[in-house]
C-alpha positions in Angstrom: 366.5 -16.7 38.4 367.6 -19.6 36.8 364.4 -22.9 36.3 365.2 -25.4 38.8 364.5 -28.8 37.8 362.4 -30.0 41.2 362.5 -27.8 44.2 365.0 -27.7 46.7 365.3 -26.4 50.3 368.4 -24.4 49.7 371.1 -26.9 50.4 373.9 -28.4 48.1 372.9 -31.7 46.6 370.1 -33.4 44.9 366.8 -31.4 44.9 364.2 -33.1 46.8 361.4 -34.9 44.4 357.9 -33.7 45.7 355.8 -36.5 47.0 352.3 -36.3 47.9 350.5 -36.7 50.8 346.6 -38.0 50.2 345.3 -36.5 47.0 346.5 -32.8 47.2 348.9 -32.4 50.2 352.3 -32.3 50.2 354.5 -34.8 51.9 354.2 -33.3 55.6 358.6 -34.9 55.8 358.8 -31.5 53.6 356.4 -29.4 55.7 359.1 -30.4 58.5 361.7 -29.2 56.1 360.6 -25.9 54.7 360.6 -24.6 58.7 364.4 -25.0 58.4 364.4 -28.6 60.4 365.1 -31.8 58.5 364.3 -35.3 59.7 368.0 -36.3 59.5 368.6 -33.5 61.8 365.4 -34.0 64.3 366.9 -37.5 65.1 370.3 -36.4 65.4 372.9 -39.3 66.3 371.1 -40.1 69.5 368.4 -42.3 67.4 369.9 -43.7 64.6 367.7 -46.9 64.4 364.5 -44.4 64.5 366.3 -42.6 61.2 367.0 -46.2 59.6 363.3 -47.0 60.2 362.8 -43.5 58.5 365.1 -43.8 55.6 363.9 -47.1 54.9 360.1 -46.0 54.8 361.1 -43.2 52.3 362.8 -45.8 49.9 359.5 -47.8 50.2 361.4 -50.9 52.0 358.7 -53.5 53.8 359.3 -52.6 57.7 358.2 -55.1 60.3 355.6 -54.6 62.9 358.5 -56.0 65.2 360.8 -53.9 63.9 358.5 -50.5 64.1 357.6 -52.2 67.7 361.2 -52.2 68.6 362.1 -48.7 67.5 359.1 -46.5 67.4 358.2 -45.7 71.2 361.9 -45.4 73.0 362.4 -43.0 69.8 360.0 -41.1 70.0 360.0 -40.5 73.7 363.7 -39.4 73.5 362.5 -37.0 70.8 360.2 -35.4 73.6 356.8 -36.8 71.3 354.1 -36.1 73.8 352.2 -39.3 73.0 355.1 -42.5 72.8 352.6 -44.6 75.2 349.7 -44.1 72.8 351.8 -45.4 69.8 352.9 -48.0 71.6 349.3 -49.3 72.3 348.3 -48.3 68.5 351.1 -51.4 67.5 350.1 -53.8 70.1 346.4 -53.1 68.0 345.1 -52.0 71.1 342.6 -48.5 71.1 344.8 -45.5 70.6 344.5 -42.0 70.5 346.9 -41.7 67.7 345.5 -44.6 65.8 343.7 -42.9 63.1 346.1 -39.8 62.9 346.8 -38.6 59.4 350.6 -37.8 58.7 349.5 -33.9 58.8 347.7 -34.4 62.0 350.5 -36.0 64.1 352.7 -33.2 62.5 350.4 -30.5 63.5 349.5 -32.3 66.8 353.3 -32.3 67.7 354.3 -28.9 66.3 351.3 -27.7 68.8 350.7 -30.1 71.8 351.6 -27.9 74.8 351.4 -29.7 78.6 349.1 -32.6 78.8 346.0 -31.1 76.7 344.7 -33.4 74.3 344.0 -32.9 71.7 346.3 -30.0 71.5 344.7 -26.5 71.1 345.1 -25.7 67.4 345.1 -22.0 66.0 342.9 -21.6 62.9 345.7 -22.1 60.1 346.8 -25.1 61.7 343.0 -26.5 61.9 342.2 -25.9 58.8 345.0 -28.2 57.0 343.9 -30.9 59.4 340.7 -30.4 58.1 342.1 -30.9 54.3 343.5 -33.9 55.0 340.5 -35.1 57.2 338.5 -34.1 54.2 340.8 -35.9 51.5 340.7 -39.5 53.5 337.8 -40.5 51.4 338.6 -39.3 48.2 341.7 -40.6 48.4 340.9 -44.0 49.1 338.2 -44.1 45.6 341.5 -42.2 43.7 343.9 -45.5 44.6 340.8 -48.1 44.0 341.2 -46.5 40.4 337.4 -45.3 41.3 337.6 -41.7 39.7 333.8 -41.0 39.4 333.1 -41.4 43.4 336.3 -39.8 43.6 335.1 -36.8 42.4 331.8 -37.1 43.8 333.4 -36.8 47.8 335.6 -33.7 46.9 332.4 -32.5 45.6 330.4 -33.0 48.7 333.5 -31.5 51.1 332.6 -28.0 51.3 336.4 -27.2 52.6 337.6 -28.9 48.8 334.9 -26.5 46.9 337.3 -23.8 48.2 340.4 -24.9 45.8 338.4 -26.8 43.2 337.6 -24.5 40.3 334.9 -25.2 37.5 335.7 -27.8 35.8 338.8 -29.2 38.1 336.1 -31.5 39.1 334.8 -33.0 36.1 338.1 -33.0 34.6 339.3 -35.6 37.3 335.6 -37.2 36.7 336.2 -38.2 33.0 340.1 -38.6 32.8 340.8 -42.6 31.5 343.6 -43.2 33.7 345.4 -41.4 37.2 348.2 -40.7 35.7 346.6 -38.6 33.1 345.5 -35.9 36.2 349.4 -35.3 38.1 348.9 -32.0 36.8 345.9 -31.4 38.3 346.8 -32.7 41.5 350.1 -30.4 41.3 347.9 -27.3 40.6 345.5 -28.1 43.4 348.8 -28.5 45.6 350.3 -25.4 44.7 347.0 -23.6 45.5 347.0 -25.3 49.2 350.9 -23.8 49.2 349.8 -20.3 48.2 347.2 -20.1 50.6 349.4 -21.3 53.5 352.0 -18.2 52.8 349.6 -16.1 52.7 347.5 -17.2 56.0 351.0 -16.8 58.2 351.1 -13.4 56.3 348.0 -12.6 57.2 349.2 -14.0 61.3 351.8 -11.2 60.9 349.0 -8.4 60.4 347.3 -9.5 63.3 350.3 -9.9 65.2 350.9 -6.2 64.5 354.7 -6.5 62.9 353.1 -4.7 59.7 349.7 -3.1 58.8 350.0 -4.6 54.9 351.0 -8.1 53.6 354.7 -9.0 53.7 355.4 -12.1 51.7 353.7 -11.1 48.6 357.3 -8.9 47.7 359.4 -11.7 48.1 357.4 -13.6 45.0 359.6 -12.7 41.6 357.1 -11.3 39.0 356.6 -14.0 37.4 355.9 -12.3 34.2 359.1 -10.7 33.8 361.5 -12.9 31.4 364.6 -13.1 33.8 362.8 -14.1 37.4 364.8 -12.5 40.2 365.5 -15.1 43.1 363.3 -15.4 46.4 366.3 -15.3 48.2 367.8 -12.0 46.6 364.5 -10.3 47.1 364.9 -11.2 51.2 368.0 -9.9 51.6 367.6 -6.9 49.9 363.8 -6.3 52.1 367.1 -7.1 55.6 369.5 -4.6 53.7 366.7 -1.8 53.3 364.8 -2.7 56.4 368.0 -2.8 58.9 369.9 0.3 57.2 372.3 -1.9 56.9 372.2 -1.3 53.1 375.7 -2.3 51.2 377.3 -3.3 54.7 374.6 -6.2 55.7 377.3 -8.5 54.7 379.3 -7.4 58.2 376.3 -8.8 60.1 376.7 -12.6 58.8 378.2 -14.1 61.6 380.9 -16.7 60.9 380.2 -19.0 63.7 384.2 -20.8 63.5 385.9 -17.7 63.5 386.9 -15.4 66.7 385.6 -12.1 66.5 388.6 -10.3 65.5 389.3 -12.7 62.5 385.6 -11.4 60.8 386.6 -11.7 56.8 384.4 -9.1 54.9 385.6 -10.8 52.0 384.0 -14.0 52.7 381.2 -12.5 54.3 380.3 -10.9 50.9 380.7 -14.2 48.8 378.6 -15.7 51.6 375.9 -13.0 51.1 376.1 -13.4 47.2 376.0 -17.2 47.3 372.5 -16.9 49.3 371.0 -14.3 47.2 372.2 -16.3 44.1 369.5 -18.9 45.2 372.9 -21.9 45.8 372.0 -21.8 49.3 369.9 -20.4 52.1 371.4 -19.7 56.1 370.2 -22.6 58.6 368.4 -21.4 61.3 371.2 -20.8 63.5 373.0 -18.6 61.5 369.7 -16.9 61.1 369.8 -16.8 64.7 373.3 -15.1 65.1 372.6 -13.1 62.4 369.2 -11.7 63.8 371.1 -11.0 67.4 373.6 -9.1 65.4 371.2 -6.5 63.9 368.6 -6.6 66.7 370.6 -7.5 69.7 371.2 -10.6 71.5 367.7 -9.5 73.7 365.4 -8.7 70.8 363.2 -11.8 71.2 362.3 -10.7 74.4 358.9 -9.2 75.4 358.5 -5.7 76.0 362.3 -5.6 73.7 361.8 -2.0 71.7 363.4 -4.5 68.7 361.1 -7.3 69.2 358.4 -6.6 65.9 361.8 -6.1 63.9 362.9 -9.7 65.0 360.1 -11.5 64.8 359.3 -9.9 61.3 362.2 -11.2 60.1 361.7 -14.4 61.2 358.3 -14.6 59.5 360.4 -13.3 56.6 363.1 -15.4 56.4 360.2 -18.5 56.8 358.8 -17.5 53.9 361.7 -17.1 51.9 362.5 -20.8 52.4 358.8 -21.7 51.5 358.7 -19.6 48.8 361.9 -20.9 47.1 360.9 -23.9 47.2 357.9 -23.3 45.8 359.6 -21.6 43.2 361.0 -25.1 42.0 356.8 -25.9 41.1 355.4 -22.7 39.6 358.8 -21.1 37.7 358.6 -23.2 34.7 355.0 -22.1 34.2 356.1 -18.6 33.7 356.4 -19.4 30.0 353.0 -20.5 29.8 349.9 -18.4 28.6 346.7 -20.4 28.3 344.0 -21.2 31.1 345.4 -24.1 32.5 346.4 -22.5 36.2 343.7 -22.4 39.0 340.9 -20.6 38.8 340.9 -20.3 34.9 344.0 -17.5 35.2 345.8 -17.5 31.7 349.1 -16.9 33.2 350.7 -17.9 36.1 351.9 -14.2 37.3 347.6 -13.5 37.3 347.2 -16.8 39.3 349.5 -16.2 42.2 348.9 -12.4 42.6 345.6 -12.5 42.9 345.0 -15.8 44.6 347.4 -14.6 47.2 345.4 -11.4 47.8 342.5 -13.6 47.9 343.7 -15.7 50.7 345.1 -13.1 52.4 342.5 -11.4 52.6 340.0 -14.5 53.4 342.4 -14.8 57.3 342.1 -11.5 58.2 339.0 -11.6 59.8 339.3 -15.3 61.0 342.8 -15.2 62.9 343.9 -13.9 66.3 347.3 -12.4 67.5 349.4 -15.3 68.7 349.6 -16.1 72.9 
């Protein structure tokens, strides 16, 4: 696997930069991403003043409160958001019930708001990263005051931080001079927060019943090794093995502007070697196509005899994207050997294997198969 410079999500041009959200989140515009959706593509060409309002946000631009006034609520209630009227009140300064929503709430809130329930009924993984940020609010406001010392005093009294602050993380942030001197603590803390996320949906799939032992953890290259195999290779080799497809998988990529009876193998196995070469990754509808062509067009279906099979590799491919572009972060630590990752691990290989076990292993008991 070759080092990327920043992480991507497996499309051509420039990788994405990682941006943070609070203190230790990541931006929840790349949350949105790493399910296989971008913004640009969530808009659409049916609301292109909502993704100039967008766009411009990103590049830091000074929007309006006419402007966001004029866009935000006919937007969003073309995009189907369940709660247009309450943002709409929220910008006349009127009380809201979105006017105190963190960026990783509203995400969450719309990913799970279902009829007119609010707020939504969350499972536990989603609950518990509205509780990080909820929990980070504070903190974060004494980290941009330049106030490092209370800072570290509020992760210290939020018992869901103790969980991904090790000995010493704490005091570290406590004595630094200057902010800048502690992006690499912040990135560790962040990657942490990524791991356990992979390994909580893992964990979903147990209790789901598509497999009695964690899934993801054999799509991670070992990261010990000195030529890192891809994420992507180590997917579609699981598909190749799983399906019996073996050396013909490549007859299963669909090729959505061609007629059946003009199928190119040829191209079909450059497409295959392109994805597992880590250049690219399938959108979700060729996943889609794909999936039907192993599974059958019916898999999704309840009571399907294929149905664990689909939804397995769903999970699968999920991860895959995740952990690719999680790759981008932890990859160039491979060639380090010193305690500097998590939880005092001396390499990063140690760090992820057993963290991720730890995590796993921490949702078991605490999830519930999905409705």
């Amino acid at each position: 696997m070759s080092i990327k410079p920043l992480p991507s999500f497996g499309r051509a041009g420039r990788p994405r930069k990682v941006e943070f959200s609070d203190l230790f989140l990541w931006d929840s515009a790349i949350e949105l991403e790493l399910t296989g959706v971008s913004i640009s593509e969530l808009m659409g060409e049916d609301n292109p003043a909502m993704l100039a309002l967008y766009q411009d946000t990103r590049r830091k631009k000074k929007i309006s409160l006419e402007r966001a006034k004029a866009v935000l609520p006919s937007a969003m209630e073309n995009l189907g958001f369940p709660w247009a009227d309450e943002f709409s009140k929220a910008l006349d300064g009127q009380d809201s019930q979105v006017g105190n929503l963190g960026s990783w709430r509203s995400y969450i809130y719309g990913c799970s708001k279902k009829g007119d329930q609010w707020p939504p009924k969350l499972n536990a993984i989603a609950q518990h990263y509205v509780d990080v940020e909820e929990a980070l609010k504070e903190p974060t406001k004494a980290w941009v005051e330049n106030d490092l010392a209370r800072c570290a005093d509020l992760l210290e009294a939020a018992p869901i931080m103790v969980m991904y602050l090790w000995p010493g993380a704490v005091e570290r942030l406590r004595n630094a001079a200057t902010i800048e001197q502690l992006t690499g603590l912040r990135a560790m803390v962040m990657i942490e927060l990524m791991l356990n996320l992979i390994a909580a949906i893992d964990a979903q799939v147990t209790v789901d019943d598509l497999s009695a032992k964690p899934e993801f953890d054999g799509l991670f290259p070992d990261l010990s090794a000195e030529q890192l195999s891809e994420p992507n290779a180590l997917f579609f080799d699981w598909l190749a093995d799983y399906t019996g497809t073996g050396t013909n998988l490549a007859s299963f990529i669909p090729q959505i502007n061609k007629a059946a009876k003009d199928f190119d193998i040829g191209s079909a196995k450059r497409q295959l070697r392109r994805w597992k070469s880590g250049e690219a990754f399938p959108s979700l509808d060729v996943l889609d196509a794909m999936f039907r062509k192993l599974y059958g067009d019916k898999a999704k279906e309840k009571g399907n005899p294929r149905r664990k099979d689909w939804g397995l590799s769903w999970f699968k491919a999920t991860a895959t994207r995740r952990i690719n572009f999680m790759m981008g972060i932890i990859g160039p630590l491979s060639r380090f050997r010193e305690p500097v990752f998590p939880f005092g691990f001396e390499t990063v290989e140690d760090w992820r294997a057993s963290r991720y076990l730890h995590w796993y292993r921490y949702w078991l008991p605490l999830l519930k198969p999905a409705d």
